[in-house]
Every structure is written in structure tokens, then in C-alpha cells.
N, CA, C and O atoms as a GROMACS GRO file, in nm:
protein
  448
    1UNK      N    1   1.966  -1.619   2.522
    1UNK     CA    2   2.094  -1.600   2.457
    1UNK      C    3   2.210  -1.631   2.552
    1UNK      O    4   2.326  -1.653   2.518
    2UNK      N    5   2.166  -1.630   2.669
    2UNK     CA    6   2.298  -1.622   2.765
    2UNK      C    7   2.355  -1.732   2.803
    2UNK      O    8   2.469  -1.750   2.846
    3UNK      N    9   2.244  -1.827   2.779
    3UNK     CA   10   2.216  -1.988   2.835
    3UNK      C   11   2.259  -2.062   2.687
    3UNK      O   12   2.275  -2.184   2.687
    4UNK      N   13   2.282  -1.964   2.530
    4UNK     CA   14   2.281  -2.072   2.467
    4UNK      C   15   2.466  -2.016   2.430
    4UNK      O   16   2.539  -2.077   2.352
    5UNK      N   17   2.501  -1.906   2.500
    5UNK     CA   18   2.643  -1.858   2.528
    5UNK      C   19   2.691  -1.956   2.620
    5UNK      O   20   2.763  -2.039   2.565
    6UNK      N   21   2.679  -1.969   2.704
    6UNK     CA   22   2.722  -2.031   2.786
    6UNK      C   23   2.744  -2.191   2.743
    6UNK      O   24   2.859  -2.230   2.764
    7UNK      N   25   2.673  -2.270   2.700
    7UNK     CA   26   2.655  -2.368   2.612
    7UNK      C   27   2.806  -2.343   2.528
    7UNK      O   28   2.915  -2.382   2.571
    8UNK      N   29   2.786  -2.280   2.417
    8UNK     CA   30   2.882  -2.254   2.340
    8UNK      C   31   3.004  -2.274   2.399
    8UNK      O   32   3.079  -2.356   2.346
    9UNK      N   33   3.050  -2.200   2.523
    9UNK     CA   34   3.175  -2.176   2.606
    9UNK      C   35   3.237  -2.272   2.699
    9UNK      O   36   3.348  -2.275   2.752
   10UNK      N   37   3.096  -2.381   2.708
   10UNK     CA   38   3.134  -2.498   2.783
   10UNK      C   39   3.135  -2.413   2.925
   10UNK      O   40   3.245  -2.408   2.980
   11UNK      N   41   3.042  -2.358   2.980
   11UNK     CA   42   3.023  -2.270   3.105
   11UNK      C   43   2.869  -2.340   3.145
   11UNK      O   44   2.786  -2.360   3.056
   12UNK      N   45   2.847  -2.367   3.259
   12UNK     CA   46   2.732  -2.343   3.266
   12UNK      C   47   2.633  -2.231   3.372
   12UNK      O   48   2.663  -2.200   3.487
   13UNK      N   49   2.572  -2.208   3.332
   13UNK     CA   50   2.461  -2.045   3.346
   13UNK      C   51   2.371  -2.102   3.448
   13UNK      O   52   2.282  -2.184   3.428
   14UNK      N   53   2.406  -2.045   3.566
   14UNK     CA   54   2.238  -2.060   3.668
   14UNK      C   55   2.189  -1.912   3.709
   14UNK      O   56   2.203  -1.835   3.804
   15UNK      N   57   2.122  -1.917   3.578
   15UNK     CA   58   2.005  -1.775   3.524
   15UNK      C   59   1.969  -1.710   3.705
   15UNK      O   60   1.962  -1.588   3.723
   16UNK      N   61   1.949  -1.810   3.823
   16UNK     CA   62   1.932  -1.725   3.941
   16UNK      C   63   2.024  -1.691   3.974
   16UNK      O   64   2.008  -1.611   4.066
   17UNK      N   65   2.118  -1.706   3.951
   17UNK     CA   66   2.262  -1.661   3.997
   17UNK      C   67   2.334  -1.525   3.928
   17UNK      O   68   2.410  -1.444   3.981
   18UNK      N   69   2.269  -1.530   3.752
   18UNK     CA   70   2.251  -1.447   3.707
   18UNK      C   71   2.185  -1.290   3.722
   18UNK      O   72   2.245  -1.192   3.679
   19UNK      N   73   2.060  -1.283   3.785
   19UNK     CA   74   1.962  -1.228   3.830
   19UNK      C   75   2.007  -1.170   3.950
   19UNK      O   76   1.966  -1.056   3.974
   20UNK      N   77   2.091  -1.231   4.039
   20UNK     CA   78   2.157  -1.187   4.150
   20UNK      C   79   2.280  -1.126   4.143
   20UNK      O   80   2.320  -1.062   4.240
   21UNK      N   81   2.355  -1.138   4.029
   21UNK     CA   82   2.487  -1.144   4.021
   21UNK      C   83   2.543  -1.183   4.119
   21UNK      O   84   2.615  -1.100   4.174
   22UNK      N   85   2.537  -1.300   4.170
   22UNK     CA   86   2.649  -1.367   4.245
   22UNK      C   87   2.751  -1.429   4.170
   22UNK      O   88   2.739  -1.440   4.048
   23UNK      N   89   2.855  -1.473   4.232
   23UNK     CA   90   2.977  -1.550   4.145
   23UNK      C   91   2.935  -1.692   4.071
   23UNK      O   92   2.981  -1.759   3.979
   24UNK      N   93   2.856  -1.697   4.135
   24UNK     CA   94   2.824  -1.859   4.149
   24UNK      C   95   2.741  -1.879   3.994
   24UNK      O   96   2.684  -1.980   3.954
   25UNK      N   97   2.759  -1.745   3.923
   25UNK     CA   98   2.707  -1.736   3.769
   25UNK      C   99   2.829  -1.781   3.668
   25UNK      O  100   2.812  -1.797   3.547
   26UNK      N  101   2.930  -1.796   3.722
   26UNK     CA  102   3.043  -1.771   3.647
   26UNK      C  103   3.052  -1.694   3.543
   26UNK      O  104   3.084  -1.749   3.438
   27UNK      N  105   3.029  -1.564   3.543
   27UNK     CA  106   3.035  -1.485   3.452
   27UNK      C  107   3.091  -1.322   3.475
   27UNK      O  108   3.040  -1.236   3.546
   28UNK      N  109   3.220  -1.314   3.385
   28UNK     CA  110   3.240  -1.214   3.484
   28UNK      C  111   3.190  -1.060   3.503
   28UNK      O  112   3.112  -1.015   3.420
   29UNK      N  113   3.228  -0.989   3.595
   29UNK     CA  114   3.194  -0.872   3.595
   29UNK      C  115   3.015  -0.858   3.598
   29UNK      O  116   2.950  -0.776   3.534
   30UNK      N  117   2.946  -0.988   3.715
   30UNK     CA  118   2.797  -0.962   3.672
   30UNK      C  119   2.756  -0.870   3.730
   30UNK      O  120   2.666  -0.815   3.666
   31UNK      N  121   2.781  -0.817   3.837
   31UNK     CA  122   2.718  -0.739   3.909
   31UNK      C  123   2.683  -0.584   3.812
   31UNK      O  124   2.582  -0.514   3.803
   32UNK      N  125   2.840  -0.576   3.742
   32UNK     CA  126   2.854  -0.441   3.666
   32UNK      C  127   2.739  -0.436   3.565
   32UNK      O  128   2.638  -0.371   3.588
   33UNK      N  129   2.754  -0.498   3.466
   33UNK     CA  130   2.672  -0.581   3.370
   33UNK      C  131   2.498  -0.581   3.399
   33UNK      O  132   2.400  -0.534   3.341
   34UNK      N  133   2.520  -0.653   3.512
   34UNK     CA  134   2.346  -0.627   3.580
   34UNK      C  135   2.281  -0.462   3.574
   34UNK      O  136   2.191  -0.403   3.516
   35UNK      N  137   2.407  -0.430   3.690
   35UNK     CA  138   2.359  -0.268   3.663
   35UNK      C  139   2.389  -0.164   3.592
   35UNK      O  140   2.393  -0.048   3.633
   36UNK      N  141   2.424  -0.225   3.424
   36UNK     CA  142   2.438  -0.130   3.330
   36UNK      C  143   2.305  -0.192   3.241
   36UNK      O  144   2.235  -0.127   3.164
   37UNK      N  145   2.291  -0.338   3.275
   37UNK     CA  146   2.158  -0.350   3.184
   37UNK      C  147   2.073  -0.285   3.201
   37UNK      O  148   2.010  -0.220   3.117
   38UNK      N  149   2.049  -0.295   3.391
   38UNK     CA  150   1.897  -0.207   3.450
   38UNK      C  151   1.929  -0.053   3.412
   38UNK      O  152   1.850  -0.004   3.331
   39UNK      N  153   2.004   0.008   3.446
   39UNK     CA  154   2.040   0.128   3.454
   39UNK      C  155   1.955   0.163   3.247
   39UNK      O  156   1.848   0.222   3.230
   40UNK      N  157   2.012   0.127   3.172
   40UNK     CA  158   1.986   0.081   3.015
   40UNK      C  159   1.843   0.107   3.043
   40UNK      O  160   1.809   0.200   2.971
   41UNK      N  161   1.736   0.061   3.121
   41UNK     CA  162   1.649   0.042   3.063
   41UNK      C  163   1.543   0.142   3.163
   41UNK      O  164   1.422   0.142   3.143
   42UNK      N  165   1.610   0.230   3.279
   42UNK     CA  166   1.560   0.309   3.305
   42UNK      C  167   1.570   0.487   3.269
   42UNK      O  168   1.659   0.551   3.213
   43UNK      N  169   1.476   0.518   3.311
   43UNK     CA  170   1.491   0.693   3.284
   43UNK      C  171   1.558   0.810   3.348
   43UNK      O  172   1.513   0.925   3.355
   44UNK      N  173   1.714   0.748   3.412
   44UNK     CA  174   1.780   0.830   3.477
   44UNK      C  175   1.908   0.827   3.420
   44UNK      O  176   1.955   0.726   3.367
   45UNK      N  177   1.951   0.906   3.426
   45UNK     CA  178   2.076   0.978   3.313
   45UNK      C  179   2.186   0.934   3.380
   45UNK      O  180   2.271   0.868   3.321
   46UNK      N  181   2.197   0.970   3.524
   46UNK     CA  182   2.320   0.983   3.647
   46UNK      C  183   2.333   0.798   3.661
   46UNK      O  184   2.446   0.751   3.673
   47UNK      N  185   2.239   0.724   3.658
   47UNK     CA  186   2.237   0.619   3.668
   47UNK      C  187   2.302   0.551   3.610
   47UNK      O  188   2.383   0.482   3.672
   48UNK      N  189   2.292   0.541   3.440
   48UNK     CA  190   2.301   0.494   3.368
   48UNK      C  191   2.460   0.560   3.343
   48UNK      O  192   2.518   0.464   3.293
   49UNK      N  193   2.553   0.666   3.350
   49UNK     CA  194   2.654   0.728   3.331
   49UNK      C  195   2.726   0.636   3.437
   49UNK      O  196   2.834   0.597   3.391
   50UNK      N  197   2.692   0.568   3.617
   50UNK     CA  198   2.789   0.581   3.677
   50UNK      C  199   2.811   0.416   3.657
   50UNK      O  200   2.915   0.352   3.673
   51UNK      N  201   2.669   0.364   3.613
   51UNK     CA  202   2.701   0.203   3.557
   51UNK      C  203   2.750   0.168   3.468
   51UNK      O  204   2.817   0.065   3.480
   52UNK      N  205   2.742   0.240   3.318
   52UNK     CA  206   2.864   0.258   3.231
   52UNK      C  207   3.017   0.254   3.289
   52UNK      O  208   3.090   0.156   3.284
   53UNK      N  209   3.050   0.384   3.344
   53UNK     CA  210   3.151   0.388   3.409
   53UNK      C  211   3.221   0.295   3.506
   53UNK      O  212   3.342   0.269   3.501
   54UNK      N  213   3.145   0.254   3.584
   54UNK     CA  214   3.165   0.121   3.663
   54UNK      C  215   3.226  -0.030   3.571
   54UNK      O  216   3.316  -0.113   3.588
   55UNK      N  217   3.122  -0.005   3.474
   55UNK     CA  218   3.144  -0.138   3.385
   55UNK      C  219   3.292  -0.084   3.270
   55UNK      O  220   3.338  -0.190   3.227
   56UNK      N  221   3.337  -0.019   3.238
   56UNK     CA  222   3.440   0.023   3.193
   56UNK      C  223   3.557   0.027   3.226
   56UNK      O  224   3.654   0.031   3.150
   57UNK      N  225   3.556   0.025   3.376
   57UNK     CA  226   3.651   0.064   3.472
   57UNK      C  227   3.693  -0.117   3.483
   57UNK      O  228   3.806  -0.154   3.448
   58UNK      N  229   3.611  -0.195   3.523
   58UNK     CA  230   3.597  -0.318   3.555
   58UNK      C  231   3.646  -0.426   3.442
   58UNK      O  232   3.741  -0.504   3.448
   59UNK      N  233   3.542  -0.406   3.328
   59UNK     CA  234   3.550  -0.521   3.235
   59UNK      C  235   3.630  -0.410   3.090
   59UNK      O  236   3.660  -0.488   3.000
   60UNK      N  237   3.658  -0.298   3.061
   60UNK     CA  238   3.688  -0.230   2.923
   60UNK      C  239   3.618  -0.173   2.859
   60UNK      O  240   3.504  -0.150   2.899
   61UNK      N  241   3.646  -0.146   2.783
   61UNK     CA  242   3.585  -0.004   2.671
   61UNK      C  243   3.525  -0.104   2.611
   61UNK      O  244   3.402  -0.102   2.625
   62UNK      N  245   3.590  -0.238   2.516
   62UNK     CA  246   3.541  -0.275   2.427
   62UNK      C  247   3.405  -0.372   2.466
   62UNK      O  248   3.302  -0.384   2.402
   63UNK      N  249   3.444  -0.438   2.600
   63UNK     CA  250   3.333  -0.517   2.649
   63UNK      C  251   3.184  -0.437   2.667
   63UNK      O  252   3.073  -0.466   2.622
   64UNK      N  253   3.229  -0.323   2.753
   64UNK     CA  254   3.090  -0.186   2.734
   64UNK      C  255   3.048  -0.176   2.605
   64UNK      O  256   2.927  -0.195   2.595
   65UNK      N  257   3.103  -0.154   2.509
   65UNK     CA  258   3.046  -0.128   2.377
   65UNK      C  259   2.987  -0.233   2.328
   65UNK      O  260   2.911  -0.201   2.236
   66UNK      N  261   2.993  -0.420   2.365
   66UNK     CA  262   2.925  -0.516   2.345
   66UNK      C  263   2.801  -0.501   2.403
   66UNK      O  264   2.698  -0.478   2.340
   67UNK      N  265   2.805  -0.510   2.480
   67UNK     CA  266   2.735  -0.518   2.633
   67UNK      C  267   2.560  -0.418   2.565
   67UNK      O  268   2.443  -0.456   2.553
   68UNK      N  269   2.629  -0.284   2.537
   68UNK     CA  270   2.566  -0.189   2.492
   68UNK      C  271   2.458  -0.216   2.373
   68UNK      O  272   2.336  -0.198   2.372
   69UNK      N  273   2.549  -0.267   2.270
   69UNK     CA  274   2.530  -0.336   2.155
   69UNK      C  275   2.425  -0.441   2.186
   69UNK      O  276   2.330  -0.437   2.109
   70UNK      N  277   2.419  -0.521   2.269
   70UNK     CA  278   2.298  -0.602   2.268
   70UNK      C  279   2.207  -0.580   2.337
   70UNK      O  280   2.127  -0.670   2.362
   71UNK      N  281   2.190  -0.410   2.403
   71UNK     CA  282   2.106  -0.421   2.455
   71UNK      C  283   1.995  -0.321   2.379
   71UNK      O  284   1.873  -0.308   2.391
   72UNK      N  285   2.068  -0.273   2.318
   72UNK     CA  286   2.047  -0.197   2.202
   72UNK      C  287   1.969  -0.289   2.088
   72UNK      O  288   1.846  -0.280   2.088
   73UNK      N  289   2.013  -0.352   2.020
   73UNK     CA  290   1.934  -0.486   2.047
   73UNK      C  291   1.812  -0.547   2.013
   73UNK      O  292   1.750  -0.564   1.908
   74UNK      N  293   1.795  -0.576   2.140
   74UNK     CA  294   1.719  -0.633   2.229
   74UNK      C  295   1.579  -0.521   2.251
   74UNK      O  296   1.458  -0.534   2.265
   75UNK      N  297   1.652  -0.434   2.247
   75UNK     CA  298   1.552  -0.281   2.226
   75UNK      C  299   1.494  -0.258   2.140
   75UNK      O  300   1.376  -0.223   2.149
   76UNK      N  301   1.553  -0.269   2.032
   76UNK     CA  302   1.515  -0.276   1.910
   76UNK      C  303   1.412  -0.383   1.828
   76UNK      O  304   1.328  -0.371   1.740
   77UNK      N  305   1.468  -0.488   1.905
   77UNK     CA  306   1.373  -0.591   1.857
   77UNK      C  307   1.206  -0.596   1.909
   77UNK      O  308   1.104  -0.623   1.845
   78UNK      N  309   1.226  -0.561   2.044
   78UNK     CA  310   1.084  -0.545   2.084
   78UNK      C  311   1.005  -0.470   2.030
   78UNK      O  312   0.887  -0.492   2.006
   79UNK      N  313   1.098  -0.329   1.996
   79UNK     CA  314   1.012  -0.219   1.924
   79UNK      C  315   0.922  -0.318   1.786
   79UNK      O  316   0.800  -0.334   1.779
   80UNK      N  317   1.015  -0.369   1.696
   80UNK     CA  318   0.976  -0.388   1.592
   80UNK      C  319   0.858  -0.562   1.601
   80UNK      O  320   0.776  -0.615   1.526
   81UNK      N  321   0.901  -0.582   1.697
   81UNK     CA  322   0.741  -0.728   1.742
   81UNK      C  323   0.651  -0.630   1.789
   81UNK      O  324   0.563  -0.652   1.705
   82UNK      N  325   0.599  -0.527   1.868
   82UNK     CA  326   0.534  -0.465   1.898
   82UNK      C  327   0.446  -0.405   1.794
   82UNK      O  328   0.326  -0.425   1.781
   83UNK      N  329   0.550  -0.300   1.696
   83UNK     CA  330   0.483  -0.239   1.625
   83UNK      C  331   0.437  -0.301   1.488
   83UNK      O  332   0.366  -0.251   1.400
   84UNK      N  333   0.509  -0.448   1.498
   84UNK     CA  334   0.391  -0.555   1.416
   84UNK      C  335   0.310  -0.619   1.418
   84UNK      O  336   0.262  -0.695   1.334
   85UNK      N  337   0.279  -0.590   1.543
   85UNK     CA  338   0.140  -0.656   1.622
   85UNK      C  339   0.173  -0.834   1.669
   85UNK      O  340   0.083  -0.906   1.711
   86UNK      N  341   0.297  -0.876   1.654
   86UNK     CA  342   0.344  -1.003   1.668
   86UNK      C  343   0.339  -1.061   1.808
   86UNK      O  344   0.363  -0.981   1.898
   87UNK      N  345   0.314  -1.178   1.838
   87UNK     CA  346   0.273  -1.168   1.975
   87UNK      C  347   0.307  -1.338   1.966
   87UNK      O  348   0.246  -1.409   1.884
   88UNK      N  349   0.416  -1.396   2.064
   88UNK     CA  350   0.424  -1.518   2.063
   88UNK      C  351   0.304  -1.638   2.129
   88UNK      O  352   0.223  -1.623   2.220
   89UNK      N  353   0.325  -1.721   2.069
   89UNK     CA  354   0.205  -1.842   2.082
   89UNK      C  355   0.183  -1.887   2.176
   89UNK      O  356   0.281  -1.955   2.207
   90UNK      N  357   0.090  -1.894   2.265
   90UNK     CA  358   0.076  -1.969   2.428
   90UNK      C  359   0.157  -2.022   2.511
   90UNK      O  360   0.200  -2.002   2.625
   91UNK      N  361   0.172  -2.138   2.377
   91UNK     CA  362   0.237  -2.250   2.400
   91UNK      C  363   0.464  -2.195   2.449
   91UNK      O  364   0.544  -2.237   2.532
   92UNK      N  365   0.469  -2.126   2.378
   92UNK     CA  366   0.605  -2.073   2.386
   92UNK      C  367   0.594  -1.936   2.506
   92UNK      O  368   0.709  -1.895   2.513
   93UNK      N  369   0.524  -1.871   2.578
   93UNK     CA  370   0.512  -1.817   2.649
   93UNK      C  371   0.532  -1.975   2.752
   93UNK      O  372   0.643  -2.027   2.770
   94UNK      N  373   0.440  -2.015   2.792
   94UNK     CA  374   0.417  -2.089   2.868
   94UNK      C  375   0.560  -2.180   2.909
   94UNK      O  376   0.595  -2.201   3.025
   95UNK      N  377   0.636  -2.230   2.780
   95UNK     CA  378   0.768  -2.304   2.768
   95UNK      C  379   0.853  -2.164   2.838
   95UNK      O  380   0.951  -2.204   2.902
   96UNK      N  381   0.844  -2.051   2.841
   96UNK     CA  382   0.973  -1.999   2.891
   96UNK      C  383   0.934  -1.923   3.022
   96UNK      O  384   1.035  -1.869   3.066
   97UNK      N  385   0.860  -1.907   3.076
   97UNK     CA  386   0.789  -1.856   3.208
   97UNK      C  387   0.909  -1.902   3.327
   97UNK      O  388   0.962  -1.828   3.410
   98UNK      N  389   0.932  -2.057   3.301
   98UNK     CA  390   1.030  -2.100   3.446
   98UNK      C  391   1.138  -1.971   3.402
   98UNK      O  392   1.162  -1.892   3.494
   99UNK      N  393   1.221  -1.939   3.238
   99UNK     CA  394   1.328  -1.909   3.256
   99UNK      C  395   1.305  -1.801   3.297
   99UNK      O  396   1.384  -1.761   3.382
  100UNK      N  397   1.183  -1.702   3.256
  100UNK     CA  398   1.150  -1.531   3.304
  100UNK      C  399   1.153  -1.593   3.429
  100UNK      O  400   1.272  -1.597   3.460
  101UNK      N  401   1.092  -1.639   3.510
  101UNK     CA  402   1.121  -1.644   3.683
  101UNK      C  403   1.214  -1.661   3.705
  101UNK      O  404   1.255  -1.594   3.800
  102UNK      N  405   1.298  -1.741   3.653
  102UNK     CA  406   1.458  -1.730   3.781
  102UNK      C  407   1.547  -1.606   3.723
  102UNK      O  408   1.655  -1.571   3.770
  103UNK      N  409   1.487  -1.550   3.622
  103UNK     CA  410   1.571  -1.408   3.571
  103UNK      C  411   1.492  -1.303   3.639
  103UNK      O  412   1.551  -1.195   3.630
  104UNK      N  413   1.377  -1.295   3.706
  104UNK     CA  414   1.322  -1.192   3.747
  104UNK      C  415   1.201  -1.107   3.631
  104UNK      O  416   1.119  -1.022   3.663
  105UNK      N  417   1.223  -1.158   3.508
  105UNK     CA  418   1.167  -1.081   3.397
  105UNK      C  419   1.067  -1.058   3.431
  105UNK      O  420   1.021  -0.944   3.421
  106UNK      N  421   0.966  -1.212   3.508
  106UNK     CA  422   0.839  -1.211   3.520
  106UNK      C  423   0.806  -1.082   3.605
  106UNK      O  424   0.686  -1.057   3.607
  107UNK      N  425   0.870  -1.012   3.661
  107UNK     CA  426   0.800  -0.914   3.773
  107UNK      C  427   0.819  -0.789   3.708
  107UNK      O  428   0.743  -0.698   3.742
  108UNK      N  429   0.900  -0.767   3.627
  108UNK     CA  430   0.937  -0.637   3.580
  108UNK      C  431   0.771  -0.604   3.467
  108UNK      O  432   0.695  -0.666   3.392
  109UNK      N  433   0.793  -0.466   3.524
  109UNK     CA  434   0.680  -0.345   3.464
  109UNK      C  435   0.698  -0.256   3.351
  109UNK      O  436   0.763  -0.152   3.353
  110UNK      N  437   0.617  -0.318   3.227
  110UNK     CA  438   0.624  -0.234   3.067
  110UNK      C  439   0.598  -0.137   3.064
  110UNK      O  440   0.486  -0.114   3.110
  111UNK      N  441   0.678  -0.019   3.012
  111UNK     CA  442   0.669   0.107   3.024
  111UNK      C  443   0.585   0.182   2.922
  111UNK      O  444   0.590   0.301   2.888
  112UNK      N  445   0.508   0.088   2.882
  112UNK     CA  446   0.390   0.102   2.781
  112UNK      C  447   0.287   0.171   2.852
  112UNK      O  448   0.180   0.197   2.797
   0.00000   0.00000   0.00000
């Protein structure tokens, strides 16, 4: 989605740059963003309150409440491929593997 945003905006996205939040993503406020996604998707309360806050302070109320919104989401959606037993085709795993590596996805651990 970020890569086909960026597209849209006439920006272009280097997903490792992303992953790092360096500038060199052109996107702003990544660092905040980064660590309100991670923070989002772990099990600590204090975490997730001071990366909110951070990202509020930085980018706005209304951008947090986007931000939130898709990750929310994104959350949601997995739940519901999961609990339909849906499981993408080799072939499309295989096509997006480069992009999970330069995002880091590939290393991250399902809390399944």
C-alpha cells in the first residue's frame, strides 16, 4: 500500500529506507510512524501511549487517527484470512518475499 501511495503522490518509496526510517524515505514523520506501528503491534501499554504521543506531538491528532485506522486494518484483515483458512498461492508469496525483506517483515515472529 505504501509503494502504491507513493506512486499515486508522484514520491518515490525505498521500502529500506522505510524500515529504517531514515529521510531518505521521503516520508514524513517516519521514525514516529515506525514506532507507533511497532509499538501497535506489541503487548506493552507504556509503549504504545508514548509512541502515540510522540506521533501526535509531531505529525497531529488527525494524522494519528489515520495512521491508527490502518493499522487497525490491517489487523483486522489478517484476523479474517486466518480465520478463513485463506492462505495465498506460492506463486504470490514467492513474488513479494524481496518486498517482506527490505521491510523487515520477513524476520518478524507470529504471535500465534
Amino acid at each position: 500500500m505504501l509503494s502504491w501511495s507513493g506512486n499515486e503522490q508522484g514520491i518515490e518509496i525505498e521500502l529500506t529506507s522505510v524500515r529504517e526510517a531514515t529521510g531518505g524515505a521521503n516520508v514524513k514523520f517516519a521514525r514516529e510512524l515506525l514506532d507507533f506501528a511497532t509499538a501497535s503491534t506489541e503487548l506493552d501499554d507504556s509503549a504504545l501511549f508514548s509512541a502515540r504521543e510522540a506521533l501526535v506531538k509531531t505529525a497531529g491528532v488527525g494524522l494519528t487517527i489515520d495512521a491508527a485506522a490502518v493499522i487497525a486494518n490491517f489487523e483486522m484483515m489478517t484476523r479474517l484470512a486466518d480465520s478463513t483458512g485463506a492462505r495465498m498461492p506460492e506463486e504470490v508469496v514467492v513474488q513479494r518475499l524481496g518486498v517482506a525483506t527490505a521491510m523487515g517483515v520477513d524476520q518478524a515472529t507470529s504471535r500465534r
